[in-house]
C-alpha distance (Angstrom), angle and dihedral (degrees) to the residues before:
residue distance angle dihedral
X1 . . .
X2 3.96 . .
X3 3.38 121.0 .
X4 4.42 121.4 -165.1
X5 3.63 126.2 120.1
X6 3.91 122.1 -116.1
X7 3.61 128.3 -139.1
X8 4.20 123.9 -160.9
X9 3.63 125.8 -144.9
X10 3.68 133.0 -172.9
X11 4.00 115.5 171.3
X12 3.51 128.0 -32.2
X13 3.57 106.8 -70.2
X14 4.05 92.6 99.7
X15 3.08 102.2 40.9
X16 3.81 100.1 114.8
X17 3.33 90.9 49.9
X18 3.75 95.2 59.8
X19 3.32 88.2 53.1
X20 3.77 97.2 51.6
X21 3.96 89.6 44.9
X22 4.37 87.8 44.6
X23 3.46 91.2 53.5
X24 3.61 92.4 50.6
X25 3.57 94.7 45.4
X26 3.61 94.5 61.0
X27 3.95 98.5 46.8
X28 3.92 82.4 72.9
X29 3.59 115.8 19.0
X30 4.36 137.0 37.0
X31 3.28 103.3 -174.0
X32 3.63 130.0 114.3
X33 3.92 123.8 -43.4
X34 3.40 137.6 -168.4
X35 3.88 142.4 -162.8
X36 3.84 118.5 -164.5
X37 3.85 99.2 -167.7
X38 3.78 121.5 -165.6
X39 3.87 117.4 -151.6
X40 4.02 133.1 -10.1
X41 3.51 98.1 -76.1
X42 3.99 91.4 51.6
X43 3.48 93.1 35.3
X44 4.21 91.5 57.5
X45 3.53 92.2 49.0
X46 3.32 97.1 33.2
X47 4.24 89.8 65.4
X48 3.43 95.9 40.6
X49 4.38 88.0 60.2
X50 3.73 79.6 40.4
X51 3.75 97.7 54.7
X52 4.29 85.6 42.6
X53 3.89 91.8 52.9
X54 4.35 104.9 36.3
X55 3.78 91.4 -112.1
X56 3.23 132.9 130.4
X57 3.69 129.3 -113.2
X58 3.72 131.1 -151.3
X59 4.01 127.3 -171.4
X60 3.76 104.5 -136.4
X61 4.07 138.6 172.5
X62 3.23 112.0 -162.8
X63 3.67 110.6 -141.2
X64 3.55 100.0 -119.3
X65 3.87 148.8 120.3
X66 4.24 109.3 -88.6
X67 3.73 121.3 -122.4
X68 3.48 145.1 78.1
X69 3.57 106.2 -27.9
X70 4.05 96.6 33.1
X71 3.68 89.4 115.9
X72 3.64 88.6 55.3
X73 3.67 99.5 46.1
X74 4.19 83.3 54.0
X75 3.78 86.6 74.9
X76 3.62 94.2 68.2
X77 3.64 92.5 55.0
X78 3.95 104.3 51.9
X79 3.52 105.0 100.8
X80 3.84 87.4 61.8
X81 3.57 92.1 68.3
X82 3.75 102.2 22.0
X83 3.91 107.1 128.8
């Protein structure tokens, strides 16, 4: 069994905070990581923090209605793309 933590990203808005929690991450553990990034914007930032922190990054869409609580709905579909 594989064992890595994954991260989601959709826009910009949390960006810092992915930082902040990378950064974190990587004072205590080198294993594998993970970005799912949502949309062109995310997905450009989302491989440059990638690139900063050894992770990987992966462009993803969700298939899934948009609005409010898309970000939410994501959760459910993780383990279809989790490397």
């Amino acid at each position: 069994m594989s064992r890595g933590v994954i991260y989601y990203n959709r826009g910009t808005s949390f960006a810092v905070r992915l930082l902040v929690s990378l950064a974190s991450l990587r004072q205590y553990y080198r294993g594998p990581v993970t970005i799912l990034s949502d949309g062109d914007e995310a997905h450009a930032l989302s491989a440059r923090i990638a690139a900063a922190f050894d992770t990987d990054c992966i462009s993803w869409t969700p298939d899934i209605p948009s609005g409010k609580n898309t970000t939410y709905l994501a959760k459910t579909k993780y383990l279809e793309v989790s490397p």
